[in-house]
C-alpha positions as a Markdown table, in Angstrom:
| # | Residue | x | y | z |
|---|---|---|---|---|
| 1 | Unk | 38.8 | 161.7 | 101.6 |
| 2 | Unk | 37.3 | 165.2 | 101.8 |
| 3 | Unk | 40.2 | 166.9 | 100.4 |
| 4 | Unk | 41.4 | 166.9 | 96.6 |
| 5 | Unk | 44.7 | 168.2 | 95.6 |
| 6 | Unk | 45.8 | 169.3 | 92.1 |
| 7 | Unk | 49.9 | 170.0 | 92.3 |
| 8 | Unk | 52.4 | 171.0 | 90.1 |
| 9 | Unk | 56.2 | 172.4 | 90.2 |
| 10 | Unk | 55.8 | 175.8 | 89.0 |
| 11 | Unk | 59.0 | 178.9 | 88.9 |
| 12 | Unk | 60.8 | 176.6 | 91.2 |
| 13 | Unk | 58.1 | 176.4 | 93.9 |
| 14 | Unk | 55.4 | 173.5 | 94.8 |
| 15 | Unk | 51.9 | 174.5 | 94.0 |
| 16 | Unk | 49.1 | 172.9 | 95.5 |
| 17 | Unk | 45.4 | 173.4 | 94.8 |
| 18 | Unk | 43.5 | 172.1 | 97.5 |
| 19 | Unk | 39.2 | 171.4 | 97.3 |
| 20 | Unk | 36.3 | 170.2 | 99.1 |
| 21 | Unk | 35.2 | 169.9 | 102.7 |
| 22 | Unk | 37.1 | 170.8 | 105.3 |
| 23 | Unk | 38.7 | 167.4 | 107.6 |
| 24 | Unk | 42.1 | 167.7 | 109.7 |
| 25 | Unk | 43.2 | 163.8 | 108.3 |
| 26 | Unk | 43.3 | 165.0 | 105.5 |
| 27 | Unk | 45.4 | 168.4 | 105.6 |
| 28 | Unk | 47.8 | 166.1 | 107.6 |
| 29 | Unk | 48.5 | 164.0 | 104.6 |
| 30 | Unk | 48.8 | 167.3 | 102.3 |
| 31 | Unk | 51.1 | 168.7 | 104.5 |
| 32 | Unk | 53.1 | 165.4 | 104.6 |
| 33 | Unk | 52.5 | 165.6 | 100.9 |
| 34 | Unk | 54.3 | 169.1 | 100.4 |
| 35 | Unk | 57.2 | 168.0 | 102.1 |
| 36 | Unk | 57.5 | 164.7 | 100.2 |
| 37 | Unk | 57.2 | 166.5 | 96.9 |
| 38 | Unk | 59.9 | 169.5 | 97.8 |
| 39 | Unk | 62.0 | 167.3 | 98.8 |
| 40 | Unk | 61.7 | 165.3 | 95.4 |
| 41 | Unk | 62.2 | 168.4 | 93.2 |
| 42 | Unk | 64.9 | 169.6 | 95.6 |
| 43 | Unk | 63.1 | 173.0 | 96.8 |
| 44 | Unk | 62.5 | 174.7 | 99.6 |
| 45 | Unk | 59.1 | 176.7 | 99.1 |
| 46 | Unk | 55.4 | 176.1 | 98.4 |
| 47 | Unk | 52.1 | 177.7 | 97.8 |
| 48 | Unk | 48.7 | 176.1 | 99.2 |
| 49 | Unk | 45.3 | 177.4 | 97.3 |
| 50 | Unk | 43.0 | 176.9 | 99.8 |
| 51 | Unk | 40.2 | 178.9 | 98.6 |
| 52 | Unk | 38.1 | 175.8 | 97.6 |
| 53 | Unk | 37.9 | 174.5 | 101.3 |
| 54 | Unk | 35.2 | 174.6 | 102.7 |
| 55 | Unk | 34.5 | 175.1 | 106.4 |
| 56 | Unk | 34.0 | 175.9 | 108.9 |
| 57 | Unk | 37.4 | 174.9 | 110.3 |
| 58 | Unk | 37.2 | 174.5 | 114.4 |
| 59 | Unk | 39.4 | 176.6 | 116.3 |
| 60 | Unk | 41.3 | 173.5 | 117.4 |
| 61 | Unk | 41.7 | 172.1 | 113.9 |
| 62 | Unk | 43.9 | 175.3 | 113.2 |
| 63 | Unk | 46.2 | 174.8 | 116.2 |
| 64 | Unk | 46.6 | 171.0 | 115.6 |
| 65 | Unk | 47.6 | 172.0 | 112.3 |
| 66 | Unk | 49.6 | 174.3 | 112.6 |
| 67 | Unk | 51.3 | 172.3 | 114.9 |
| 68 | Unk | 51.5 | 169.2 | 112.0 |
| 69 | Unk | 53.2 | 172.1 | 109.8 |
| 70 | Unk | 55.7 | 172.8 | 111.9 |
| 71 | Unk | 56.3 | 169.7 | 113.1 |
| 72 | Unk | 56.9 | 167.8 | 109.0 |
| 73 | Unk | 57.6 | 171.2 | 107.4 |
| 74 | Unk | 59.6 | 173.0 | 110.1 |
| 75 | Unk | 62.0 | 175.8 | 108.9 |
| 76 | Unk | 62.9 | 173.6 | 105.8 |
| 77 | Unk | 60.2 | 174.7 | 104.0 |
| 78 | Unk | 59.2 | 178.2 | 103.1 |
| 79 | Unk | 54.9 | 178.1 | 103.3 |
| 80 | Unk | 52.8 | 180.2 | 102.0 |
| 81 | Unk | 48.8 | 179.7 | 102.2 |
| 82 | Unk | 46.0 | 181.6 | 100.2 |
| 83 | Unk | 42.8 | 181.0 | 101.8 |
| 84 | Unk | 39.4 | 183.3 | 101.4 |
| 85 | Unk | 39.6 | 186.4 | 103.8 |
| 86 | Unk | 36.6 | 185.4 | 106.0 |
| 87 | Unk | 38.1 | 181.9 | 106.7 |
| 88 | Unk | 41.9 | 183.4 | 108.4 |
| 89 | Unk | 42.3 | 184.4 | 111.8 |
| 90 | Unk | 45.9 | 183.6 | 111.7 |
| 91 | Unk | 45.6 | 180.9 | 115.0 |
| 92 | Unk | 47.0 | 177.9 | 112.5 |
| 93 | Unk | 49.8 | 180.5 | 111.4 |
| 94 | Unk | 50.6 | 181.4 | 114.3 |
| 95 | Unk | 51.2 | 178.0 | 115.9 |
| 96 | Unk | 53.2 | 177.1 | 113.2 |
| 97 | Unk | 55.5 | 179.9 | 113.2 |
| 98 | Unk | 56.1 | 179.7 | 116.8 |
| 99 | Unk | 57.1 | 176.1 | 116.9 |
| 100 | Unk | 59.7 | 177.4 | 113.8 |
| 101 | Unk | 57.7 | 177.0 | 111.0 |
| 102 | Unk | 58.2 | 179.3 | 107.8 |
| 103 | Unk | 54.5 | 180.7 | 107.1 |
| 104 | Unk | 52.0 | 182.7 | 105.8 |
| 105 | Unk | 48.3 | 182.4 | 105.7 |
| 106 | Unk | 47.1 | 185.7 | 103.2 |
| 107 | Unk | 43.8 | 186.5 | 101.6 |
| 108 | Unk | 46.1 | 187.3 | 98.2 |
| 109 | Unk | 47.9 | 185.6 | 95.6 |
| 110 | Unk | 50.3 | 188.3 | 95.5 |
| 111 | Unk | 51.0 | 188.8 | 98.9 |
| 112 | Unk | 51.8 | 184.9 | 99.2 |
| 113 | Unk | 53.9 | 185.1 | 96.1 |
| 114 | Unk | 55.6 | 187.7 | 97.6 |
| 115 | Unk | 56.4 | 186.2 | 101.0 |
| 116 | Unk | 58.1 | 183.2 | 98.8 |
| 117 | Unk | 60.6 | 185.5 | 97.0 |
């Protein structure tokens, strides 16, 4: 596994710290992971720290998982994604949000936490 996770419950959202090297397996399993653990704690939004991936992350990477989000996530699940300025170009977002998906991929903790309230 390339990935890590760290996750907590936090203010009535799922947090997830996510580190290391970049691999589209395992972003799959944390998405699949996010919806598992929202639907334990019986709520409906989550924040992904993705500032301590590294990349690069292909082009096609991004669709394919932005497909994966709104495929397990759909609209049940309010996303929002912090990620490092250079590494979003909004293509994963995007996809996701046009198959339904509730998302946003933003350079700021604030603007995430603000697209959850």
């Amino acid at each position: 596994m390339h990935l890590t996770a760290d996750h907590a419950l936090r203010d009535g959202y799922f947090w997830i710290a996510v580190a290391g090297r970049w691999d589209l397996g395992d972003a799959y399993g944390l998405v699949e992971l996010i919806r598992r653990e929202t639907d334990l704690a019986g709520v409906d939004r989550a924040l992904a720290d993705l500032r301590n991936v590294d990349g690069p992350v292909p082009g096609l990477d991004r669709f394919f998982a932005g497909k994966h989000v709104a495929t397990v996530l759909g609209a049940r699940v309010r996303l929002a994604v912090i990620a490092r300025p250079e590494m979003i170009d909004k293509l994963g977002e995007n996809t996701a949000v046009n198959r339904g998906a509730r998302i946003l991929v933003s350079g700021t903790e604030a603007e995430a936490l603000a697209f959850l309230d």
